[in-house]
VOGU-3710 file (C-alpha; in Angstrom, 3 decimals, decimal comma):
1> xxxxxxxxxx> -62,646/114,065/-62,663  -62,691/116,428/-60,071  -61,518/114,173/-57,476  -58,141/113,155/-60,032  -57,371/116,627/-60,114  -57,857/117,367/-56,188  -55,268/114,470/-56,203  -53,404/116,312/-58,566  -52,603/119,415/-56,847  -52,154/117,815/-53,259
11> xxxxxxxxxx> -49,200/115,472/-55,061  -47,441/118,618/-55,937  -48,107/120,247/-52,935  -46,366/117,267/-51,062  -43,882/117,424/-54,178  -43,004/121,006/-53,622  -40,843/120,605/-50,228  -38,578/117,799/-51,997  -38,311/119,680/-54,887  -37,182/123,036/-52,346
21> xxxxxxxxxx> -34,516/120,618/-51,240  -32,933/119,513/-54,602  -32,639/123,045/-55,527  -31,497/124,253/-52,530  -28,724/121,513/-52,593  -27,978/122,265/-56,321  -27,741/126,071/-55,392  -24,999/125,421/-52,040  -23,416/122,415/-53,935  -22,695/125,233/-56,919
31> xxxxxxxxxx> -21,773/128,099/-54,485  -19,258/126,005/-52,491  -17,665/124,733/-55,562  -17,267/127,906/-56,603  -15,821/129,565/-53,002  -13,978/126,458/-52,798  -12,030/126,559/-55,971  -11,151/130,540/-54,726  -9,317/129,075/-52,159  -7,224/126,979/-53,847
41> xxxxxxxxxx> -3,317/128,394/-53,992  -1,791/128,236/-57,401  2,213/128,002/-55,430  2,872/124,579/-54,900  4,023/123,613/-51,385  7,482/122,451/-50,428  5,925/118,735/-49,606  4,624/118,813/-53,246  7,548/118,541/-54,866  9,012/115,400/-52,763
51> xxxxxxxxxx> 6,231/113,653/-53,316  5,961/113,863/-56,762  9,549/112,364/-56,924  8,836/109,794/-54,044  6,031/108,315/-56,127  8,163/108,308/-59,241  10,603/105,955/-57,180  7,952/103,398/-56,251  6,489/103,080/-59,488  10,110/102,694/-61,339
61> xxxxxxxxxx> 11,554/100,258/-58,494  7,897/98,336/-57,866  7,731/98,098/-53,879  8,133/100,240/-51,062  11,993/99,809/-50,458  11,855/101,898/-47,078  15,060/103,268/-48,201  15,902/107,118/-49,100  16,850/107,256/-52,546  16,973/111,213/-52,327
71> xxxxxxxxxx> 19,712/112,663/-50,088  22,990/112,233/-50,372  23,326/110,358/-46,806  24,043/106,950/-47,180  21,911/104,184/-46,102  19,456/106,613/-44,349  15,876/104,651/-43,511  12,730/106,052/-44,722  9,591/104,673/-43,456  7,165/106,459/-46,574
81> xxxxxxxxxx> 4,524/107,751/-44,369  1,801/108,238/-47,675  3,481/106,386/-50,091  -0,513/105,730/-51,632  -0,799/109,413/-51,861  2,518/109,731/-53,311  2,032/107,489/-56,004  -1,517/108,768/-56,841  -0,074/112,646/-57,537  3,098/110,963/-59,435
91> xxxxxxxxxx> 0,315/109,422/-61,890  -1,613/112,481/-61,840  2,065/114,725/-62,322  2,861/112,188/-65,147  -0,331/113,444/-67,360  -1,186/116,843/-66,959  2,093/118,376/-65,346  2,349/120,674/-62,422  -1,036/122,179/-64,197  -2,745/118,615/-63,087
101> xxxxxxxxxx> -2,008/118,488/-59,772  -3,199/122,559/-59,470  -6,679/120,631/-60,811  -6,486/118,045/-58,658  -5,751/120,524/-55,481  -9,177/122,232/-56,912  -11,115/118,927/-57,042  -10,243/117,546/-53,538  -11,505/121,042/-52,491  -14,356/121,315/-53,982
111> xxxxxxxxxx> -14,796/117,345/-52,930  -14,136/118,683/-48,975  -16,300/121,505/-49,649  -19,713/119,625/-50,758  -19,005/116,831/-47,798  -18,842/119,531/-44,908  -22,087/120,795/-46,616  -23,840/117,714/-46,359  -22,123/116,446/-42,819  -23,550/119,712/-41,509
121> xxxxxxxxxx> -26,757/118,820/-42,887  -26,983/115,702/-41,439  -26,163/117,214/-37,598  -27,604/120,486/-37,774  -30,998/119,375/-39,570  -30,808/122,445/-41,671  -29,406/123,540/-45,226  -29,102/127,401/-44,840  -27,077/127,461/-41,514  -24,698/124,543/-43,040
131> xxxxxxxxxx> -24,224/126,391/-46,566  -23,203/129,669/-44,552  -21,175/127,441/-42,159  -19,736/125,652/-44,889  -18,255/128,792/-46,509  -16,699/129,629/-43,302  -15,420/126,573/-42,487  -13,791/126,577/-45,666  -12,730/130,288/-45,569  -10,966/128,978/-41,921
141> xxxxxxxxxx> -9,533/125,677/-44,102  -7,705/127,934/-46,627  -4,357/127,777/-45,204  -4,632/124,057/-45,250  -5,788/123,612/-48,954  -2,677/122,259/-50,988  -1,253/119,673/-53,023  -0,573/117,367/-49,920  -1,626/114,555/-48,207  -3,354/116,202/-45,269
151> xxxxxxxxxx> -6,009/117,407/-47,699  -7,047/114,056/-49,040  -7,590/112,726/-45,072  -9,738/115,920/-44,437  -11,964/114,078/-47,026  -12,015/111,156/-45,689  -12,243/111,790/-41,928  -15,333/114,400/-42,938  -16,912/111,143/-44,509  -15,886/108,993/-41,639
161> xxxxxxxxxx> -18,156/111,104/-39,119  -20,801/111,306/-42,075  -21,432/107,478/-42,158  -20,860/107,457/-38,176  -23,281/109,662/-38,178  -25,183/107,330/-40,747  -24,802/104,135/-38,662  -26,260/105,214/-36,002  -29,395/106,566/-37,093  -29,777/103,814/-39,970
171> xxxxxxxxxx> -28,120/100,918/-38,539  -27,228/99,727/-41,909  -24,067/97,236/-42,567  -22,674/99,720/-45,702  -21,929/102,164/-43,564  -19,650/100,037/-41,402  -17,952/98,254/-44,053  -17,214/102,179/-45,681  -15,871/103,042/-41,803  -13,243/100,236/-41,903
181> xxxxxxxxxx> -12,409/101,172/-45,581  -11,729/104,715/-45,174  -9,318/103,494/-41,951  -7,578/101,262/-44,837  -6,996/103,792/-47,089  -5,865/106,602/-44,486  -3,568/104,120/-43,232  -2,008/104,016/-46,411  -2,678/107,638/-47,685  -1,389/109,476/-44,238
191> xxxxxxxxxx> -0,343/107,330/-41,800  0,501/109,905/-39,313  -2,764/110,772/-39,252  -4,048/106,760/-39,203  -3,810/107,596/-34,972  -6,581/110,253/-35,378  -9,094/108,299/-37,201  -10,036/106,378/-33,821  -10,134/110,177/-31,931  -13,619/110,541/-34,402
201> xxxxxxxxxx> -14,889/107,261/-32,423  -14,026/108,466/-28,646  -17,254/111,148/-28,435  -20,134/108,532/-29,356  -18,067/106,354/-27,414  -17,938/108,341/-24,322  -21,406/109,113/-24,067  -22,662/105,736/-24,553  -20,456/104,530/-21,679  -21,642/107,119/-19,336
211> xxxxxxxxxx> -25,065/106,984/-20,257  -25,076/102,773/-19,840  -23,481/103,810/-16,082  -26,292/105,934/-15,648  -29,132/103,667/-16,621  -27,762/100,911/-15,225  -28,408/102,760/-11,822  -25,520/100,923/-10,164  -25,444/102,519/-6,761  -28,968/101,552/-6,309
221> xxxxxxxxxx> -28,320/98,011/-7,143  -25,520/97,421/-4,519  -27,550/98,886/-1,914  -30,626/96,082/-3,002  -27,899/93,198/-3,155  -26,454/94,760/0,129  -29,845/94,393/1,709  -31,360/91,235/0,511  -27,858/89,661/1,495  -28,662/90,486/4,917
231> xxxxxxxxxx> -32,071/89,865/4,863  -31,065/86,296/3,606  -28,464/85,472/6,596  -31,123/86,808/9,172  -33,121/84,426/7,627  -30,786/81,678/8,044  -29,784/82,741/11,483  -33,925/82,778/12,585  -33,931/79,006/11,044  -30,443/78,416/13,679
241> xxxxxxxxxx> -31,822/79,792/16,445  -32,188/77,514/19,434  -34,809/78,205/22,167  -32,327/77,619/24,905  -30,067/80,660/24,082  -31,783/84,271/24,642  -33,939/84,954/21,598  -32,856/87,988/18,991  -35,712/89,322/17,219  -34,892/88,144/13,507
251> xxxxxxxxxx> -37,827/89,107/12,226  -37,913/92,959/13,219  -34,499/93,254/11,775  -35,566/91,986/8,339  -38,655/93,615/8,381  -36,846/97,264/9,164  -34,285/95,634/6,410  -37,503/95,961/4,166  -38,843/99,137/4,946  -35,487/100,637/3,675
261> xxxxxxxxxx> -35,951/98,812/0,734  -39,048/100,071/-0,165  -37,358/103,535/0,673  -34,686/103,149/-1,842  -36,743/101,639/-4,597  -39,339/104,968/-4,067  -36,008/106,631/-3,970  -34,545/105,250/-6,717  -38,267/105,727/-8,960  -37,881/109,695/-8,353
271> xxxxxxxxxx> -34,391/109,142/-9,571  -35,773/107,664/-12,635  -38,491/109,876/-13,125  -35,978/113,249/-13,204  -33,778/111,369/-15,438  -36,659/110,944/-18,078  -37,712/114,169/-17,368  -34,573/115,720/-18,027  -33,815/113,446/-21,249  -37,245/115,052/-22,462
281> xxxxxxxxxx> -36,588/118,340/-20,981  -33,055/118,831/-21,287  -31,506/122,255/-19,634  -27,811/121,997/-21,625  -26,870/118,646/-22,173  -29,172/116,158/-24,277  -29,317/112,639/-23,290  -28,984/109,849/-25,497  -27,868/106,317/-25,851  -27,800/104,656/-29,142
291> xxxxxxxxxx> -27,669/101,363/-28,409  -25,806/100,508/-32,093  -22,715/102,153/-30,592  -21,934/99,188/-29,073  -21,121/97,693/-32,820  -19,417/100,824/-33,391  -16,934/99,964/-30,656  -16,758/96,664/-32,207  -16,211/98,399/-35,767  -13,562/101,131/-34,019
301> xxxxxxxxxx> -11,761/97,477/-32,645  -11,875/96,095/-36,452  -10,360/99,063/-38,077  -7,262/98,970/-35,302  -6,069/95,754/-37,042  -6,512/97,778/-40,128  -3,255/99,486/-39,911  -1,428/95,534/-41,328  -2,826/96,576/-44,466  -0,006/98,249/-45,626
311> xxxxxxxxxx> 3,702/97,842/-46,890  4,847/99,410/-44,295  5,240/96,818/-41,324  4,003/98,765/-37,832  4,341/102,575/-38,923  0,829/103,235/-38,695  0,983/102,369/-34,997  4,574/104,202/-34,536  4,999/106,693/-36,792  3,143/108,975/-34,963
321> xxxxxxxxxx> 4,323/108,112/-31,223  7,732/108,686/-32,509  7,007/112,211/-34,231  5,696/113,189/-30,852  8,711/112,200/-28,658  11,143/114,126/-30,928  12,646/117,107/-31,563  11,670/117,999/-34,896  8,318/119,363/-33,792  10,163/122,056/-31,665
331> xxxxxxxxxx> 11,165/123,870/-34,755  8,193/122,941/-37,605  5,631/125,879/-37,487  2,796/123,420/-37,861  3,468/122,004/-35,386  3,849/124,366/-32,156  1,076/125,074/-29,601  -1,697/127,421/-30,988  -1,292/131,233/-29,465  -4,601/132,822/-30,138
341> xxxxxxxxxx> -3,111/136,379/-29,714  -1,669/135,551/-33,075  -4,763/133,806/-34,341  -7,423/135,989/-34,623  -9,829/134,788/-36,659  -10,001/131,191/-34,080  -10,027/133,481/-30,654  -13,529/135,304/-32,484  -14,961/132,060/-33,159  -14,188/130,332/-30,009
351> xxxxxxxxxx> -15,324/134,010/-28,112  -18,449/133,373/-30,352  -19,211/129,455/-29,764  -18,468/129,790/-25,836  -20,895/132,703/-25,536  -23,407/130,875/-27,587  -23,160/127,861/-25,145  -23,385/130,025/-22,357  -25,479/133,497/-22,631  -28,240/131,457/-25,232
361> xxxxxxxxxx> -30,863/128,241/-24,327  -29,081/126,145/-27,026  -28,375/122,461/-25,965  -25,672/120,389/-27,151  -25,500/116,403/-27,421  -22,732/115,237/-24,926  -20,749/113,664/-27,558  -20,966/117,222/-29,293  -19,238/118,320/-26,289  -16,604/115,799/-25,942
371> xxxxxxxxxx> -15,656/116,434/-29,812  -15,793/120,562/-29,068  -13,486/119,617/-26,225  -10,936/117,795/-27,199  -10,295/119,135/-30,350  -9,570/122,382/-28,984  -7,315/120,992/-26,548  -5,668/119,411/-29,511  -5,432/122,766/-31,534  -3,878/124,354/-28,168
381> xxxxxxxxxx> -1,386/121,780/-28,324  -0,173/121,985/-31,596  -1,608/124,274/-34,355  -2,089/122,196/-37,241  -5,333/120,392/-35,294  -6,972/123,676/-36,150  -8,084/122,694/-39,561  -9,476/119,014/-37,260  -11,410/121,862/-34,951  -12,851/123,356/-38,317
391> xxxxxxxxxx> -13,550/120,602/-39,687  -15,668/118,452/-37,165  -16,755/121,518/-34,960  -18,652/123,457/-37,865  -20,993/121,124/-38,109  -21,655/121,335/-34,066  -21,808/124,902/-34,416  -24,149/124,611/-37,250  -26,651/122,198/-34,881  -26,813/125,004/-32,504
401> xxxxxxxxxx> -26,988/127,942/-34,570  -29,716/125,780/-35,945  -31,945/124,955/-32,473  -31,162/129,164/-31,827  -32,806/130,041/-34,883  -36,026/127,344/-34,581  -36,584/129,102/-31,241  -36,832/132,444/-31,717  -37,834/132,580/-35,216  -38,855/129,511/-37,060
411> xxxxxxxxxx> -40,394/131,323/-39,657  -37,821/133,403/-40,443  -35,231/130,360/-40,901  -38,305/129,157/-43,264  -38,838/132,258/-45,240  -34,640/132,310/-45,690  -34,375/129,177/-47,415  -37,670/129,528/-49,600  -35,755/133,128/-50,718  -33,028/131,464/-51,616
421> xxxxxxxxxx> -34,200/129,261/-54,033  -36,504/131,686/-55,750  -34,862/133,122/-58,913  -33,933/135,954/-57,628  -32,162/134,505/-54,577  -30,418/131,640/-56,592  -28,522/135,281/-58,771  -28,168/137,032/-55,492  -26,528/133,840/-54,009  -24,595/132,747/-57,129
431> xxxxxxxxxx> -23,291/136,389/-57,599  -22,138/137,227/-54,256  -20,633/133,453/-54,258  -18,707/135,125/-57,196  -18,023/138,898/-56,237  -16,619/136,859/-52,738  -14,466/134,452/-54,827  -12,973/136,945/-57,236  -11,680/139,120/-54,411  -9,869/135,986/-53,281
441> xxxxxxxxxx> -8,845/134,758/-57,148  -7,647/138,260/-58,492  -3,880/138,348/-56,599  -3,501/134,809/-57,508  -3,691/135,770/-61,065  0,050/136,579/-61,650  1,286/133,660/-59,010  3,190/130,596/-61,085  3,118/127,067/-59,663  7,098/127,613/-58,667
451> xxxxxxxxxx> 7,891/130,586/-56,772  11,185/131,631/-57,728  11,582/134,166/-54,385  10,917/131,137/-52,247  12,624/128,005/-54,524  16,067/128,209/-56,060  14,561/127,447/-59,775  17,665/129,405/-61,852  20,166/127,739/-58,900  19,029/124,871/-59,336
461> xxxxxxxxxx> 19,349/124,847/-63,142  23,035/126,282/-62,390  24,268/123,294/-60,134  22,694/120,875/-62,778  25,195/122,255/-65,361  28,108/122,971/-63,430  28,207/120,700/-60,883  28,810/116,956/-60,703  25,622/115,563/-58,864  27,207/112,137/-58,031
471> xxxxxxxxxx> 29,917/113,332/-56,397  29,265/116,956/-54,518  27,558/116,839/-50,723  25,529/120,270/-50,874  24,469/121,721/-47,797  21,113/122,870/-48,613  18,201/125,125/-46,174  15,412/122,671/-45,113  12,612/124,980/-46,655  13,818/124,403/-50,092
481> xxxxxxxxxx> 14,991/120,707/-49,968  12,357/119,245/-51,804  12,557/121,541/-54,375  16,179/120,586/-55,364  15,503/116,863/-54,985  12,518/117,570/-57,291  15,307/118,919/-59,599  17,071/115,296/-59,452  19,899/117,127/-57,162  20,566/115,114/-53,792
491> xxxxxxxxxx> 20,196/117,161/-50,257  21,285/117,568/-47,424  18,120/117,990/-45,482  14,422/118,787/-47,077  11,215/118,969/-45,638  10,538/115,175/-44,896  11,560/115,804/-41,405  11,523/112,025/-39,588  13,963/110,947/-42,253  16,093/113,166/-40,570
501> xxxxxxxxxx> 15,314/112,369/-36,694  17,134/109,446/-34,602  13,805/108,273/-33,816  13,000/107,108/-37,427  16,746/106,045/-38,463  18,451/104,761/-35,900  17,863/102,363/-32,822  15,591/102,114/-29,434  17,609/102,222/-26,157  16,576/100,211/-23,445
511> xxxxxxxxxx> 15,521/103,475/-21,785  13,546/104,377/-24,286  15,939/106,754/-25,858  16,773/106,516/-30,196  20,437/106,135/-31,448  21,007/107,703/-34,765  22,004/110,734/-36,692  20,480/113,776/-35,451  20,899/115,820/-38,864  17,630/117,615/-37,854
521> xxxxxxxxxx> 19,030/119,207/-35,140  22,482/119,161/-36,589  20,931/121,511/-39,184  18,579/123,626/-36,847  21,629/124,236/-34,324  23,774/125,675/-37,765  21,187/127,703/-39,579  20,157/129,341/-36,045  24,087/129,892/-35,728  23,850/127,596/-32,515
531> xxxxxxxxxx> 27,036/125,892/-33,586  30,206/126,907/-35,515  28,850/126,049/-39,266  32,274/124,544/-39,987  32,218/122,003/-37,335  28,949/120,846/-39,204  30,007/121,396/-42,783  33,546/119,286/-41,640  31,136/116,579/-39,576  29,236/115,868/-43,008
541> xxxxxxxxxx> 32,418/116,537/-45,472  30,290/119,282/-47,115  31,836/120,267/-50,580  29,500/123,167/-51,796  26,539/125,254/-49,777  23,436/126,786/-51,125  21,605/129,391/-49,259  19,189/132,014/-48,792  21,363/135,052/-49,375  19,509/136,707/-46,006
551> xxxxxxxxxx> 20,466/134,245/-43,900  22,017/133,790/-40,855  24,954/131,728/-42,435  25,251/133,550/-45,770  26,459/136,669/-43,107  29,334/134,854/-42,114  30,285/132,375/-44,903  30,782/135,896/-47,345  33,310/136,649/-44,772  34,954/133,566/-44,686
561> xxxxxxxxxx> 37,979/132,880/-47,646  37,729/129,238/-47,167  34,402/129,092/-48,969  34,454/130,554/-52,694  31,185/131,910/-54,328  29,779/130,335/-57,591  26,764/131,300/-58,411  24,278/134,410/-57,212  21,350/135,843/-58,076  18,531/138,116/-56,175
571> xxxxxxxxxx> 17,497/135,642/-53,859  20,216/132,582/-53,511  24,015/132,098/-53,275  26,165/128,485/-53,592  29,399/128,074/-52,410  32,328/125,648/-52,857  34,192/124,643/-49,822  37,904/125,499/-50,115  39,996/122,252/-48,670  43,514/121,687/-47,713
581> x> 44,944/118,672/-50,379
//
């Protein structure tokens, strides 16, 4: 009897740590659902609306036409980038409203809230460091959260490095088969992002190479074929030699021919030995080789075939080579090159991560380092690859935060995560979780889904009464474009930039160069009062304008007695276009 209950209480003692993890996981899965749904806007973006409309198209006509049915430009290409996406917020727009896709924006971000949690986990070894780096990751991800594609690929490139991460430590085949998956459905989701999938791979990748060059100790094995290749044709030349011709001492030769051989081998042992030590010992960098990289080069070489799996023929290999060589990402906020004067919050952070790598005895894996790396180069180079330095550096910064911690006070880290999942942690965490989100939630209170200061909402009710939609040519401002096509009214321009580039609608040069119609830049160059407006307005036979009554345009066009005003309210004016008969 006694013994039964000795066996007793030393189950739940080895129960009591698993159980300190479910609740702990309960606790931060709670918490970050509840941050996360604080940083949700409740103003749909511009992209929003086009997409609702786009995925209305595809499931009325049944395919992927690759054909603009929105704008008023005639037989104008579209190559429908995230058609899958499209579709999937159409169907979600189709049951619940505008007020469904606000819940859906709330899901996915609660969805890309719990996965950083757990990715961070899985690196960093440690569930306080990754809830409180989870909160700021998703703090830093704030700007990013909307109704758009972008957010569902967060998702899934924060799962890719989770089973990645998976793979490699587990070796097992489901995590492979959900790698090539997720490249199938980001292909069809976001293909412009498709290109970015196989950055994730280039890290493990990298390291793996170098560390096969390094234990593969080439130098030392050309030397020793070197050698014994000489040692062989002194051999042969010994054999040769005839008795009449003045003897060469063969033998010496090979046997000094040995002696450096032993040299370099005792050489080449020390060599070995510091290498071991320093994989055991490492200063900065830790070594390691996982030899099932290998098969996830061969899985990264599957999923590049994965891009056929779509409607739409070779965009997923284009689409984004063709963004980068044109002009439309000269005047798209998103994205230009990252200035951290006007960044703040990322110069702190990257002040903060550099000085932790430097001034503390933390160590990084060298993949860690490649991924730290290059995505800041990336966010550098255009802006938008901040949210891809958020996403997949947190969890690096997490790891190290994490060894920091474990060195200097173990116990502490210990004591932190047993407090929070007493009672009176779990309130304290729960209600600061809440005092935090509030502040955030209370000026979205008043916001509507449509912002009337930023989309022509009463203007566009006005042109739908007044105006003949099948046979006016508006001249509309690109940052409300989707918005009026939302409406059912055709545009001139709206946010879906490539549609409007040479490089998606016209032809390749044999130098390289794209024919087409430039109405990107044909609209840039007019709004920015680059060109006379009427040269444009005459180039496209505009017959009425809308615009931003503070804008550049609107200054000169209420001068103008060829153009007639129809409609104005606080925020937007339309014009008709007075022609000669």
């Amino acid at each position: 009897m006694k013994n039964l209950k000795d066996k007793n209480i030393k189950q739940k003692k080895e129960e009591s740590p698993k159980i300190q993890n479910i609740k702990f996981n309960i606790l931060a899965i709670v918490a970050i659902i509840i941050f996360s749904i604080s940083m949700c806007p409740v103003t749909l973006q511009n992209d929003t609306y086009y997409t609702i409309k786009i995925g209305e198209h595809i499931l009325e006509t049944g395919k992927v036409d690759m054909q603009d049915p929105f704008s008023w430009h005639e037989n104008l290409p579209y190559t429908y980038p995230h058609w899958a996406y499209d579709v999937m917020i159409y169907l979600i727009f189709n049951i619940g409203g505008l007020t469904g896709i606000f819940f859906s924006t709330i899901i996915f971000a609660c969805i890309l809230g719990v996965l950083i949690y757990f990715t961070n986990c899985k690196i960093s070894k440690n569930k306080p460091v990754s809830f409180l780096i989870t909160i700021g990751a998703m703090y830093l991800l704030k700007d990013f959260i909307a109704a758009r594609a972008q957010l569902v690929t967060f998702i899934l490139l924060e799962l890719t490095i989770l089973f990645i991460e998976n793979f490699l430590e587990k070796k097992q085949k489901r995590y492979a088969i959900g790698i090539i998956l997720i490249s199938v459905a980001i292909a069809n989701l976001h293909c412009a992002v498709w290109p970015f999938f196989f950055v994730l791979f280039l890290p493990y990748i990298a390291e793996y190479i170098i560390f096969t060059m390094i234990d593969s100790n080439v130098t030392y094995k050309i030397k020793l074929a070197f050698y014994n290749r000489k040692i062989e044709k002194y051999k042969k030349l010994l054999e040769k030699q005839s008795k009449n011709k003045k003897n060469i001492n063969y033998e010496e030769k090979i046997q000094k021919i040995k002696e450096k051989i032993e040299k370099e081998n005792k050489y080449n042992t020390r060599i070995i030995e510091y290498i071991e030590k320093k994989r055991k010992e490492p200063y900065k960098i830790i070594y390691n080789k996982n030899k099932a990289t290998k098969w996830l080069i061969l899985i990264m070489i599957i999923c590049a075939f994965t891009g056929l799996l779509t409607p739409l023929g070779d965009t997923p290999y284009t689409y984004l080579y063709k963004t980068m060589i044109g002009n439309t990402t000269q005047s798209i906020s998103e994205h230009l090159p990252l200035t951290l004067i006007n960044n703040k919050e990322m110069l702190c952070i990257l002040a903060a991560t550099i000085a932790l790598m430097v001034f503390t005895d933390t160590k990084m894996r060298l993949k860690d380092l490649f991924m730290l790396a290059g995505l800041t180069l990336l966010m550098f180079m255009t802006r938008r690859q901040e949210s891809m330095l958020v996403l997949f550096g947190s969890a690096i910064i997490a790891k190290m935060l994490t060894d920091l911690f474990k060195k200097y006070d173990q116990k502490g880290l210990e004591n932190l995560e047993k407090g929070m999942v007493s009672t009176i942690g779990i309130v304290i965490v729960i209600l600061l979780t809440a005092l935090v989100a509030l502040y955030f939630v209370r000026p979205k209170v008043k916001y509507k889904f449509v912002d009337a200061n930023t989309y022509p909402v009463d203007a566009a009710e006005w042109i739908k009464e007044n105006l003949d939609l099948d046979n006016i040519r508006l001249y509309n401002e690109y940052n409300y474009g989707s918005y009026l096509l939302y409406q059912g009214i055709p545009v001139f321009i709206d946010s879906r930039a490539d549609l409007y580039a040479p490089e998606f609608n016209g032809t390749r040069n044999e130098d390289g160069t794209y024919s087409g119609r430039d109405i990107f830049s044909d609209y840039i160059n007019t709004s920015s009062i680059g060109v006379y407006y009427e040269n444009t307005f005459e180039k496209y036979d505009i017959t009425h304008i809308i615009l931003y009554k503070n804008s550049k345009v609107n200054m000169l066009l209420s001068r103008d007695d060829n153009y007639k005003s129809l409609y104005s309210d606080d925020r937007f004016i339309i014009y008709e276009r007075l022609t000669e008969d």
